[in-house]
C-alpha positions in Angstrom: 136.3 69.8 61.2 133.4 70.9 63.0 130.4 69.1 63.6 126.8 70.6 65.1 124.0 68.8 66.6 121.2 70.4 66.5 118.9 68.9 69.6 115.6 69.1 70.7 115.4 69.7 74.4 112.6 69.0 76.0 111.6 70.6 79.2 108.7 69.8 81.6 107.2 72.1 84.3 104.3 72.1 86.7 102.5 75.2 87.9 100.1 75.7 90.1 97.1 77.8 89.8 94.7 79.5 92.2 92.3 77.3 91.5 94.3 74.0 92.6 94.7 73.0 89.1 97.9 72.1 88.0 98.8 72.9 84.6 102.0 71.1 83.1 104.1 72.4 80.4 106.5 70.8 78.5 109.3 73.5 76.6 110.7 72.4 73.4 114.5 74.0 72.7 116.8 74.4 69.9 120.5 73.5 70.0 121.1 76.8 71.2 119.0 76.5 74.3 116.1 78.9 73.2 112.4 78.2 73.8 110.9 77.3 70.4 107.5 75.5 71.4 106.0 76.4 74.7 102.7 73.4 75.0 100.8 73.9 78.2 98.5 70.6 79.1 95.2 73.3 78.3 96.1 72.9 75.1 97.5 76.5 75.1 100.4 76.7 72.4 103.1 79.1 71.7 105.9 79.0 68.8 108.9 81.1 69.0 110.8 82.3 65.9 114.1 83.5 65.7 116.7 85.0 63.1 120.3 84.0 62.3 121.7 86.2 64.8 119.3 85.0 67.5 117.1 87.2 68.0 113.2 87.0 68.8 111.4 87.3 65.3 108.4 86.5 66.0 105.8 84.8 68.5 102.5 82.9 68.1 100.2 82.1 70.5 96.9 79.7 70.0 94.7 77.4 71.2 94.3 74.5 69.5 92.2 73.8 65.9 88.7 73.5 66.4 85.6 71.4 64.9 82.6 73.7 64.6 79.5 71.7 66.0 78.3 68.6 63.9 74.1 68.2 65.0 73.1 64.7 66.0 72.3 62.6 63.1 69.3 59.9 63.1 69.3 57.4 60.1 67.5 53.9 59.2 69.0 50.9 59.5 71.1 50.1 55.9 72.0 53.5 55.3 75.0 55.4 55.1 75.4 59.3 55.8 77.6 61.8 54.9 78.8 64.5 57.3 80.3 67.6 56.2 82.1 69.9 58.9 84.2 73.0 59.3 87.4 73.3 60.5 88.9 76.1 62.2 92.5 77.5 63.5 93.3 80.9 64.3 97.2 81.0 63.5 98.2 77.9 61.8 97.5 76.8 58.2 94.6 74.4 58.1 96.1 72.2 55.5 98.5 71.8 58.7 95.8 70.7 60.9 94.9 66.8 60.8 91.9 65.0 61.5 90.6 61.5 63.4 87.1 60.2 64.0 86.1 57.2 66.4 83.1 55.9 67.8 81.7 55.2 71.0 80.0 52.0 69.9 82.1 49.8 67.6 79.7 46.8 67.5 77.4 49.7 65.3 80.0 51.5 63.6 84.0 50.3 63.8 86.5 52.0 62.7 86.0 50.8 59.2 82.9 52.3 59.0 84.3 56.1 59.2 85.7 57.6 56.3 87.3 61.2 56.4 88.6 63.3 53.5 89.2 66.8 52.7 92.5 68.8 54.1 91.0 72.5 53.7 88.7 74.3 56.4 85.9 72.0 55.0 85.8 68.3 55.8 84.1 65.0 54.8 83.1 62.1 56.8 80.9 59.3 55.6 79.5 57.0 58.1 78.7 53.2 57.3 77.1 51.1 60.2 77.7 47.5 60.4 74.8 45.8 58.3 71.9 44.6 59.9 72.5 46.8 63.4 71.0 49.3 64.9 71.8 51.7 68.4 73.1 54.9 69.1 77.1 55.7 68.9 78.6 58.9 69.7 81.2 59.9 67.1 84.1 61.7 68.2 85.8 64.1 65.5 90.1 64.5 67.0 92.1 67.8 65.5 96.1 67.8 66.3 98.4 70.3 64.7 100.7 67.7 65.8 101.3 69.0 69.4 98.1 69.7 71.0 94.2 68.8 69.8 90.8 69.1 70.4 87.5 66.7 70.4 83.7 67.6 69.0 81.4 64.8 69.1 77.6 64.0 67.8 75.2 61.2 68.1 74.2 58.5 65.8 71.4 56.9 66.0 70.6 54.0 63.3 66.8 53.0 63.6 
């Protein structure tokens, strides 16, 4: 009897551009040794696709999701507010695309205090400050496809 693994190999590089930047990129492999996720540390991605004989069937490249830009918010102290924002991938499914918030300020708004929902290309967040506080926070609004992400941010300020 025959048994397979199949492995993930992963495989880490360092270029050097022009421009004195490095750029590191890890390669993901099948069992068979063939590239299936190319991630580069710019956020670039690429997913390789291949038939039962082995052959190249197919080949995306993309940047990562992105957050279209959320304005900065002003509220009184005691409220709550409800930010709704788009999403945006060019390749991959958005239902595929998760999403985070934090703040810059948890002594206005903790962690608690930021409630997302929605999976499609629009999103829901609803914001609660602590009671009885007010400042300014910068909220920061995290997509991952699960390999690479991206950050959008806006201002709170509770008056």
């Amino acid at each position: 009897m025959k048994i397979v693994l199949s492995l993930l190999v992963l495989f880490f590089a360092t270029i050097t551009a022009d421009s004195a930047e490095q750029i590191t990129v890890e390669f993901q492999r099948d069992s068979l040794n063939r590239a299936t996720n190319v991630i580069y540390s710019t956020g670039f991605r690429a997913i390789y696709e291949y038939d039962a004989s082995g052959n190249l069937t197919g080949k995306k490249e993309f940047w990562p999701a992105k957050i279209l830009p959320v304005k900065d918010i002003r509220i009184l102290k005691g409220q709550n507010v409800e930010v709704t924002f788009q999403v945006r991938h060019e390749v991959l499914p958005i239902s595929d695309i998760t999403v985070k918030a934090t703040t810059s300020n948890p002594e206005l708004v903790d962690l608690e205090g930021l409630v997302l929902s929605g999976n499609g290309d629009s999103r829901k967040l609803v914001i609660t400050p602590k009671t009885g506080h007010v400042g300014n926070t910068y909220i920061y609004l995290i997509t991952s496809d699960g390999y690479v992400g991206s950050t959008n941010s806006f201002q709170l300020m509770v008056r």
